[in-house]
C-alpha positions in Angstrom: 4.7 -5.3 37.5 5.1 -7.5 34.3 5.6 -10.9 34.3 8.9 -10.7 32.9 9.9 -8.6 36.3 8.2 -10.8 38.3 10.2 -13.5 36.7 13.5 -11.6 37.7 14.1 -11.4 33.9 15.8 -8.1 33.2 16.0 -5.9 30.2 19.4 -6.6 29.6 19.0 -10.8 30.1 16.4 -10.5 27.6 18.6 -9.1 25.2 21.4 -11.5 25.8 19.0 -14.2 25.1 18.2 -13.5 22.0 21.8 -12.8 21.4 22.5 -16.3 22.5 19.6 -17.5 20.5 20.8 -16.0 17.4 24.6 -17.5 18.3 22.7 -21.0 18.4 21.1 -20.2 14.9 24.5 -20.0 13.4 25.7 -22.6 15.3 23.2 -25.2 14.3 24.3 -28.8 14.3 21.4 -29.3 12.4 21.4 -31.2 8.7 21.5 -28.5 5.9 18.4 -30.0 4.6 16.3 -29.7 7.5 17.4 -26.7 8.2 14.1 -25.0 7.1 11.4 -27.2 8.6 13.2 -26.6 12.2 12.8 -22.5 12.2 10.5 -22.4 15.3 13.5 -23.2 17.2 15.1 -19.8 16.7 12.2 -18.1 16.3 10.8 -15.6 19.3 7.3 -14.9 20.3 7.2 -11.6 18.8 8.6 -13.1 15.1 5.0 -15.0 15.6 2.9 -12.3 17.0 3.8 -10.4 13.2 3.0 -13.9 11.8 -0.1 -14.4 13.2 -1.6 -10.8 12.9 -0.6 -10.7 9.3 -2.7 -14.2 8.6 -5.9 -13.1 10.7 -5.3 -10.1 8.2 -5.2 -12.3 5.1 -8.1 -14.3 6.3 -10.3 -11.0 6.1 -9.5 -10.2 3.0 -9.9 -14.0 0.9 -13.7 -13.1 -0.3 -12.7 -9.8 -1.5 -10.8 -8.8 -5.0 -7.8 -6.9 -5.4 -4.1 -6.6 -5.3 -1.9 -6.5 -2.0 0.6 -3.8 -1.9 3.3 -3.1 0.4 5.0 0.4 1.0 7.9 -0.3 2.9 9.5 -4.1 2.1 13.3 -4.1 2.9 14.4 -7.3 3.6 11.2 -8.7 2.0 9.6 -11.0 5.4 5.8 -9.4 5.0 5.7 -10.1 0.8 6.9 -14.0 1.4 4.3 -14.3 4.3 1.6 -13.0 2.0 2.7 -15.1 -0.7 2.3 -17.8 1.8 -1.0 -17.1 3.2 -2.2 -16.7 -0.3 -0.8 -20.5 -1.4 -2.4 -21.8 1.7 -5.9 -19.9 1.7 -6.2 -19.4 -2.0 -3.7 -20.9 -4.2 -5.5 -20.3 -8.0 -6.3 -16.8 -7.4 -3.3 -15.9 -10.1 -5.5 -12.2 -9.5 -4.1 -11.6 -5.9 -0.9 -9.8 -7.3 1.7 -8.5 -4.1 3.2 -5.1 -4.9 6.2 -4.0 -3.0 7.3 -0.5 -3.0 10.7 0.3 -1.7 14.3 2.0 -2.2 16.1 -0.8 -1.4 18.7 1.2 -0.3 17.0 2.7 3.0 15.5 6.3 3.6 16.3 9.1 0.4 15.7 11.6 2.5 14.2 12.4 6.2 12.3 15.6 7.1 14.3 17.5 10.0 10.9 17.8 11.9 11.0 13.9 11.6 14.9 12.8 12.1 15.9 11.0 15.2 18.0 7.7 16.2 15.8 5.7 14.4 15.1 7.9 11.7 17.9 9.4 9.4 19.7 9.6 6.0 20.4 6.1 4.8 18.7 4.2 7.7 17.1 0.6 7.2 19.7 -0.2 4.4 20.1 -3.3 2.7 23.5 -5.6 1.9 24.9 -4.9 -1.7 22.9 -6.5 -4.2 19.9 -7.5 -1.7 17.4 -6.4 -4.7 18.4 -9.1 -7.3 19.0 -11.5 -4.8 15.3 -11.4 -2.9 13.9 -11.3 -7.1 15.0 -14.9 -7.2 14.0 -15.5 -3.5 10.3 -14.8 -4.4 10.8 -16.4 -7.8 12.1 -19.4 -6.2 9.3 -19.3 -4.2 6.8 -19.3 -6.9 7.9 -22.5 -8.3 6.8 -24.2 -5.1 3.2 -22.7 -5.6 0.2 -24.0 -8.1 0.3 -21.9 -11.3 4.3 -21.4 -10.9 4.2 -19.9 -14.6 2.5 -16.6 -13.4 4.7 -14.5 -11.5 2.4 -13.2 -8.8 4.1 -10.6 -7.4 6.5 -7.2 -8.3 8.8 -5.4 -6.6 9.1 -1.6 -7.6 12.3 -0.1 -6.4 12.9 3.6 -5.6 11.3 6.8 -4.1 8.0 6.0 -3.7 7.3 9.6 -4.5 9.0 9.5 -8.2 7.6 5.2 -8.9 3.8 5.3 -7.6 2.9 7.8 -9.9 3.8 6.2 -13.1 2.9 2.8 -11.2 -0.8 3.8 -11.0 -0.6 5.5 -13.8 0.1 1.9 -15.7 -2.2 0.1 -13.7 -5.5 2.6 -13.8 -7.8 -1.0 -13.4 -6.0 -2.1 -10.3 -7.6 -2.3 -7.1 -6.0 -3.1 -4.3 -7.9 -5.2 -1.0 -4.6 -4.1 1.2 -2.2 -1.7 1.8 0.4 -2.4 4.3 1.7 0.7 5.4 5.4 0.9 6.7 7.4 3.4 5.4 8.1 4.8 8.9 8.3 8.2 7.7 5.4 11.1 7.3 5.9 12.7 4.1 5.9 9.7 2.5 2.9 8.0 3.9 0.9 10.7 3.0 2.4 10.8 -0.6 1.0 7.3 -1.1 -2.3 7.2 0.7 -3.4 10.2 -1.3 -2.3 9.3 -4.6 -3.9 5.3 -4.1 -7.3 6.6 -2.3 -8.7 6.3 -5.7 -7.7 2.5 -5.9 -9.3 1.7 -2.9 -12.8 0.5 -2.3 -15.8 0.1 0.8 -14.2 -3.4 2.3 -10.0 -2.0 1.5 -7.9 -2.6 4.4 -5.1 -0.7 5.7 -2.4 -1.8 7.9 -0.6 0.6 10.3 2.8 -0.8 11.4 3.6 1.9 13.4 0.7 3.1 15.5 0.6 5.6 17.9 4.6 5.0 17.9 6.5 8.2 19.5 9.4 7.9 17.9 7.6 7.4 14.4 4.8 9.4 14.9 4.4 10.2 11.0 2.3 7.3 9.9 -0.5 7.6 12.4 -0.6 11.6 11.7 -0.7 11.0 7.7 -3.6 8.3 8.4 -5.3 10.4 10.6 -5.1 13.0 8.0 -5.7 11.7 5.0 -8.7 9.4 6.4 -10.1 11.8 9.1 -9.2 10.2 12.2 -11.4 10.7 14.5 -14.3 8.5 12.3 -12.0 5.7 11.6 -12.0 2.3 13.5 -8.3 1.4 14.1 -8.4 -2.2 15.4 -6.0 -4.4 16.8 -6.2 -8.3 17.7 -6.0 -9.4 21.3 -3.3 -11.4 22.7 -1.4 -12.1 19.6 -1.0 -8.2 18.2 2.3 -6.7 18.4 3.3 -3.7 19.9 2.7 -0.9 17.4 0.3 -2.6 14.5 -3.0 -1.9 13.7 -5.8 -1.6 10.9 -9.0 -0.3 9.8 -11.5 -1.3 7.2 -12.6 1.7 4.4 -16.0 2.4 5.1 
């Protein structure tokens, strides 16, 4: 029995909390210029948990070189925390460039082998105009950081299938330290980890956001493809790993 049973907190309760939490988000009587600093309030364990893995993540990759690059942004929450892991952990290294790779205007296209609830034409789309406005986001964000005249990061919009070609083919000297993998759909995932295998080194990591996950199964099968599975060591961190993330190191 889990502790939330044992509690005599039920599925549905859960969810209604975090309904009510969100209502007391928009609700705030809190002054508009506190507003930030005062997150944690209206933030959940799990929000944390994706926090937390994603800095022990950083903090394995600081004595290493290479780019970060993220298949799979949408709303944009993974590039700001890696932006601000890299401000806090290692705020000169104007080298650290973040790469996200995205439509920005959810899934082109979903294999029929792959569709489901979760998975389907359109899914994961973004409000009108989300692109240009999360640009000035993350350049509003650089302004806060040391070196505020280098802009540290690029977002690449469109099929990753049609943009990482061309991407890699512009950037032949990049290497990248991390690939955060969550593109949710097969096809795709093994589109980019065979074209970027070359970019990789002994030391790359590789994030998994779906792991193992039945109703996403094609991430783990393109890793487990394209990196033979079976001699790979997918890892997770106790206690503060969430449900369906992993990694592994390129040996």
């Amino acid at each position: 029995m889990s502790k939330r049973s044992q509690r005599g907190i039920s599925n549905v309760e859960y969810v209604q909390a975090e309904e009510d939490l969100f209502r007391h988000y928009k609700d705030n009587k809190i002054f508009p210029d506190e507003l930030l600093e005062q997150m944690n309030l209206f933030a959940t364990a799990q929000h944390k948990r994706r926090e937390l893995f994603l800095y022990e993540i950083y903090k394995l990759l600081i004595d290493k070189p290479g780019a970060i690059a993220q298949f799979g942004v949408r709303w944009g929450r993974e590039i700001a925390l890696f932006e601000m892991y890299r401000t806090i952990f290692e705020p000169f290294n104007h080298s650290r460039i973040i790469y996200g790779f995205d439509t920005f205007s959810g899934y082109p296209t979903v294999s029929k082998t792959e569709q489901n609830e979760l998975l389907k034409m359109g899914g994961l789309g973004l409000s009108k105009g989300y692109f240009d406005y999360l640009l000035e986001v993350l350049r509003t964000r650089e302004k806060l950081n040391p070196l505020p005249q280098v802009e540290k990061f690029e977002l690449i919009r469109g099929k990753v299938e049609d943009t990482l070609p061309k991407f890699l083919n512009d950037k032949q000297h990049q290497l990248f330290v991390l690939v955060h993998l969550d593109l949710n759909l097969g096809n795709a995932t093994r589109f980019v980890l065979k074209h970027i295998k070359k970019h990789l080194f002994k030391g790359s990591i590789i994030v998994v956001d779906e792991t193992c996950h039945p109703k996403m199964a094609g991430e783990t099968l393109a890793v487990l493809e394209e990196f033979s599975g079976h001699k790979i060591a997918l890892k997770r961190f106790p206690s503060i790993n969430t449900t369906w993330q992993s990694y592994f190191i390129v040996e």
